[in-house]
C-alpha positions as CSV (number, residue, x, y, z in Angstrom):
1,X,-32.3,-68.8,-3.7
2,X,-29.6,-71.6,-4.9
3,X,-27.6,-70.7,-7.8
4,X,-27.6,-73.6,-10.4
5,X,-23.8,-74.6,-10.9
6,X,-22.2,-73.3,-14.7
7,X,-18.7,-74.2,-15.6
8,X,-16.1,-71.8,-16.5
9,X,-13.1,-72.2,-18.3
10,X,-9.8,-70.6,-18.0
11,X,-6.3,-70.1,-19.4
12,X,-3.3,-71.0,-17.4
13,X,-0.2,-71.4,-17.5
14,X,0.4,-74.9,-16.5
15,X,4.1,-76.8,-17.1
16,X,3.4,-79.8,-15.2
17,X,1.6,-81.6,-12.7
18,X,2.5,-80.1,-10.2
19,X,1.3,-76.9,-11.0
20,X,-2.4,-78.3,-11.5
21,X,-2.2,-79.9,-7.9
22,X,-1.0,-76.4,-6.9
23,X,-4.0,-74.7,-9.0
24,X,-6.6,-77.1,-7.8
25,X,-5.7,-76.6,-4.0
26,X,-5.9,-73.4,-4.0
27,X,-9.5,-73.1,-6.0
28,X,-11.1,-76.1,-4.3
29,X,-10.5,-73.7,-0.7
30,X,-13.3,-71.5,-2.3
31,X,-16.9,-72.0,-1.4
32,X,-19.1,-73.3,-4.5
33,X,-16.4,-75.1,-6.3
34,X,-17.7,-78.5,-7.2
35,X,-15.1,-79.6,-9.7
36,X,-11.8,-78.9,-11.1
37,X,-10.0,-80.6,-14.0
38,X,-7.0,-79.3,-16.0
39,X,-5.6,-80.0,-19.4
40,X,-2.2,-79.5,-19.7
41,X,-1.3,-79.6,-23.6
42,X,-4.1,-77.4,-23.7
43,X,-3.4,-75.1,-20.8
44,X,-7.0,-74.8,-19.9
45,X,-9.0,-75.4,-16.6
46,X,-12.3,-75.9,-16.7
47,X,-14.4,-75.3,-13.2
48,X,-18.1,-76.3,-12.2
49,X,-20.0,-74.7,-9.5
50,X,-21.0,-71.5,-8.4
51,X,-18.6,-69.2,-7.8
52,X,-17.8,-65.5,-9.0
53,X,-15.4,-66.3,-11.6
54,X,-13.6,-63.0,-10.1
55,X,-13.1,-64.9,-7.0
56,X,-11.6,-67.7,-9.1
57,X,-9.1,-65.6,-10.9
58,X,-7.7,-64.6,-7.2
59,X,-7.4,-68.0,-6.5
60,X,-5.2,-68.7,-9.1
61,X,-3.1,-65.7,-9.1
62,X,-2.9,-66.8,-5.3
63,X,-0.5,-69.8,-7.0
64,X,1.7,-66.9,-8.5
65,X,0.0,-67.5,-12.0
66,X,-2.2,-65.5,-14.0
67,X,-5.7,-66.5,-15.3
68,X,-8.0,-65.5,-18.7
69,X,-11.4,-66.3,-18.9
70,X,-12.1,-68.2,-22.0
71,X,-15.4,-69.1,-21.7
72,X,-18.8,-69.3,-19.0
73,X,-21.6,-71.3,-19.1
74,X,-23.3,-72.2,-22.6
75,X,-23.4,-71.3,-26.0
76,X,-24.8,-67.9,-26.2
77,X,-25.5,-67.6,-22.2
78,X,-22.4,-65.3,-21.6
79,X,-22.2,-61.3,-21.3
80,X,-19.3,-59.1,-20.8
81,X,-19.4,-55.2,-20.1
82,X,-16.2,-53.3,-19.5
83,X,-16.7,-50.2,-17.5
84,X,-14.8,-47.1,-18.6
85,X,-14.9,-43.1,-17.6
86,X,-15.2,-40.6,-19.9
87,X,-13.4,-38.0,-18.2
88,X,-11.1,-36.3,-19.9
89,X,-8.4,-35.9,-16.9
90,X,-8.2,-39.6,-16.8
91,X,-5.3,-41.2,-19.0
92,X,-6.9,-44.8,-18.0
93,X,-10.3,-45.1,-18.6
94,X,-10.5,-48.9,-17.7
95,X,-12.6,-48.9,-14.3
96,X,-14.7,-52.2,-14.1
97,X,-15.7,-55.1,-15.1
98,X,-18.8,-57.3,-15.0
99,X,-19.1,-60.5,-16.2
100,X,-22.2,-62.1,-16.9
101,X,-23.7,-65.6,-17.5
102,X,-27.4,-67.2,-17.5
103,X,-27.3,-70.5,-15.3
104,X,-31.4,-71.1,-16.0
105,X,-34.1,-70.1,-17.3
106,X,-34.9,-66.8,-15.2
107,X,-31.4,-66.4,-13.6
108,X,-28.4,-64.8,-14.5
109,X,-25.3,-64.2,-12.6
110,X,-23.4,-61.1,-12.5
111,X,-19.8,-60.9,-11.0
112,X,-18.9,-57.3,-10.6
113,X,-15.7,-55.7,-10.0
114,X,-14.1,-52.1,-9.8
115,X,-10.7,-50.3,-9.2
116,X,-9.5,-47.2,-9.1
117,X,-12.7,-45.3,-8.0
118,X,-13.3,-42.9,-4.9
119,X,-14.5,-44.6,-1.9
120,X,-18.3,-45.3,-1.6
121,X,-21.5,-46.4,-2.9
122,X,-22.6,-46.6,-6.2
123,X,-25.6,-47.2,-7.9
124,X,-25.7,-50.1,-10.8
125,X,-28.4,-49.5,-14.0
126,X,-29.3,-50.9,-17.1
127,X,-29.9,-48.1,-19.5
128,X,-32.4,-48.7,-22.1
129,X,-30.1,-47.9,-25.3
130,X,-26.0,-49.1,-25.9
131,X,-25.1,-45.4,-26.9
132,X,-22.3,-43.9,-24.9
133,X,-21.4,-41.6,-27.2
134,X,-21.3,-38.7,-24.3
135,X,-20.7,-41.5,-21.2
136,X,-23.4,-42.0,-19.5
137,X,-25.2,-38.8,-20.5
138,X,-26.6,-40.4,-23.7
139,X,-27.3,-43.8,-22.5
140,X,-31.2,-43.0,-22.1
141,X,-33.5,-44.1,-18.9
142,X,-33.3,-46.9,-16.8
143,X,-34.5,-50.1,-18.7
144,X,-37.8,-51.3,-18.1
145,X,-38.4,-48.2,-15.4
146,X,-41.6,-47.0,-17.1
147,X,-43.2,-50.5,-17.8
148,X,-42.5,-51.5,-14.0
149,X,-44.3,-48.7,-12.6
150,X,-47.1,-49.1,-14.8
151,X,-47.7,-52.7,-14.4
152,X,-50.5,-54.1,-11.7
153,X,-49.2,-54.4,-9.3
154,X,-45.8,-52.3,-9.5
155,X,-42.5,-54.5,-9.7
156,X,-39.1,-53.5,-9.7
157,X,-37.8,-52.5,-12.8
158,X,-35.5,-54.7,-14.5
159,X,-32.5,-52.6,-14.6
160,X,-32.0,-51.4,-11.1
161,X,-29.3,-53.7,-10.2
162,X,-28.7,-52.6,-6.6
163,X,-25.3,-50.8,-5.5
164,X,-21.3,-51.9,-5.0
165,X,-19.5,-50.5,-2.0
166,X,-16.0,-49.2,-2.9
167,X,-13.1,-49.4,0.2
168,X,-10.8,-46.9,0.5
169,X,-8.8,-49.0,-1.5
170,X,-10.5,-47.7,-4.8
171,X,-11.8,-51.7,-5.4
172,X,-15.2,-52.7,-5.0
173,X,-17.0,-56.3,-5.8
174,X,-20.4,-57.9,-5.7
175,X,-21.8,-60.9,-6.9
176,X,-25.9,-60.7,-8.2
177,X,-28.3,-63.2,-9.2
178,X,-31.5,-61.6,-11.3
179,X,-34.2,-62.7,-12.9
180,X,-33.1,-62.0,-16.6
181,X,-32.1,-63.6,-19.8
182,X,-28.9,-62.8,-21.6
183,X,-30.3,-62.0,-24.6
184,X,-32.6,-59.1,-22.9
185,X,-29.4,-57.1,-22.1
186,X,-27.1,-57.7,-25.0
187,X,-26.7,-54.2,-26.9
188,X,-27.8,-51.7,-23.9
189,X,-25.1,-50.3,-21.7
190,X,-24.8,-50.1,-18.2
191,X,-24.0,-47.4,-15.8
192,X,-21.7,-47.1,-12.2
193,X,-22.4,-43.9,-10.6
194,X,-22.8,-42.5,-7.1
195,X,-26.3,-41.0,-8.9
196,X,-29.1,-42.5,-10.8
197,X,-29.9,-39.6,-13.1
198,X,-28.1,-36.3,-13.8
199,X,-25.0,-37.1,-15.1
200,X,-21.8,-35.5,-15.3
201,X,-20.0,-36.4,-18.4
202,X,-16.3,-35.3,-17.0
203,X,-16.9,-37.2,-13.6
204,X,-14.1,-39.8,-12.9
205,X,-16.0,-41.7,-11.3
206,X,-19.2,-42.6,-13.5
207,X,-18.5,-45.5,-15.4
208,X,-20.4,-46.8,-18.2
209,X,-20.1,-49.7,-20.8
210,X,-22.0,-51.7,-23.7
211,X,-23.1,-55.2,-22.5
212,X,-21.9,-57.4,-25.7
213,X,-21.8,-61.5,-25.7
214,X,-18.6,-63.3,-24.6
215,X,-17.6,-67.0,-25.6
216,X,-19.3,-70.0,-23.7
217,X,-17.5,-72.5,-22.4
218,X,-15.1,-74.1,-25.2
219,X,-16.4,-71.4,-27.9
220,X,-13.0,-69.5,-27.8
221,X,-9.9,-71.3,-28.6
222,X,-7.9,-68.4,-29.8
223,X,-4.1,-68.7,-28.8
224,X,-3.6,-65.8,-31.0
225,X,-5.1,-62.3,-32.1
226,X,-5.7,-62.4,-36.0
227,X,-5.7,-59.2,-36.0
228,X,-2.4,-58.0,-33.9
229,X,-0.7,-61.6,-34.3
230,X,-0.5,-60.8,-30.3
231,X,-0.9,-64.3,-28.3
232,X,-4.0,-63.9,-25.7
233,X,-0.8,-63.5,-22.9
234,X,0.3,-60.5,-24.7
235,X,-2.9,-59.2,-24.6
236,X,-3.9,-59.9,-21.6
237,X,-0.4,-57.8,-19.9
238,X,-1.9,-55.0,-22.8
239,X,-4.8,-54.5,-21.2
240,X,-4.0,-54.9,-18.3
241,X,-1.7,-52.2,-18.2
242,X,-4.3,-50.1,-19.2
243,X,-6.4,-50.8,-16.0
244,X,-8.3,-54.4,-17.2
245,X,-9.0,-56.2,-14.3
């Protein structure tokens, strides 16, 4: 199946010219990248085509820059879900990421990404309710399981997402196109786990997360945090410290 083109928008350091030839060359080497244009008082580059925006935070950080997402696709067609274990013996919960955008009507794309997990596979589910509370434990059944199996003829249910292979390296990625809408999995959470079912809350590596909406393309221009007074650079080292990918 083609995947429709979205365009992305970034935040990058950018002091001249030069560094937006340098950005550019390095993102237009990456398959699916249709266009590239920078703004340097703005220090924003916006991307179209249709590539994992993980792959095009690589590419940038390739240059010896760093990259935040500020924005993906339209207004209201973006999803976020940051993946975190509740073990207690872990000091860093932060595990994994998936971003998330709708490109049409009965496709999103999902750009998956993990570190710092045990080497293997690991199922990916949408759980029917956004409670994780007690990890994964409390996060209910697998979304639209029941209805699948009952409907004529059986279909897959819409929240069996398939599985992410993890090197020995700890990181794992994978890049899904499914036949869902945003708004269908805003509020529910989603699961990482070598199981499907039976859960064990102090298990490193089950992760789970809320799915919550994240800014479409030029919906965020936040330089800095109302809140912290932080500017998003400071954040972004913050959290990334803490295991952010």
């Amino acid at each position: 199946m083609t995947i429709p083109p979205f365009e992305t928008t970034f935040a990058v350091p950018l002091s001249c010219e030069e560094c937006v030839k340098s950005v550019s060359t390095s993102l237009y080497k990456i398959n699916g990248i249709h266009n590239v244009s920078a703004d340097l008082n703005s220090q924003l580059i916006s991307i179209t085509g249709n590539a994992a925006p993980s792959a095009i935070v690589s590419a940038i950080q390739d240059t010896g820059r760093d990259a935040i997402l500020r924005g993906s696709g339209k207004a209201e067609s973006a999803a976020v879900c940051i993946l975190e274990t509740h073990a207690s013996t872990v000091a860093d919960h932060v595990r994994g990421l998936i971003r998330m955008v709708q490109v049409s009507p009965n496709m999103t794309l999902l750009d998956m990404t993990l570190r710092g997990v045990s080497p293997g596979s690991y199922k990916v589910t949408v759980r029917e309710t956004g409670d994780i509370s007690e990890g994964a434990v409390s996060a209910g059944g697998i979304w639209d399981l029941v209805q699948s199996k009952h409907a004529s003829p059986p279909r897959p249910a819409k929240g069996i997402f398939g599985t992410i292979e993890v090197s020995q390296s700890g990181i794992g990625s994978v890049f899904l196109d499914k036949p869902i809408q945003i708004w269908e999995l805003i509020g529910r959470s989603i699961v990482v786990s070598r199981q499907q079912d039976r859960f064990d809350k102090e298990d490193p590596d089950t992760l789970v997360g809320v799915i919550a909406r994240s800014a479409g393309v030029w919906d965020n221009d936040k330089t800095v945090c109302s809140c912290s007074g932080k500017t998003v650079w400071e954040e972004r080292k913050e959290q990334t410290a803490k295991g952010m990918l």
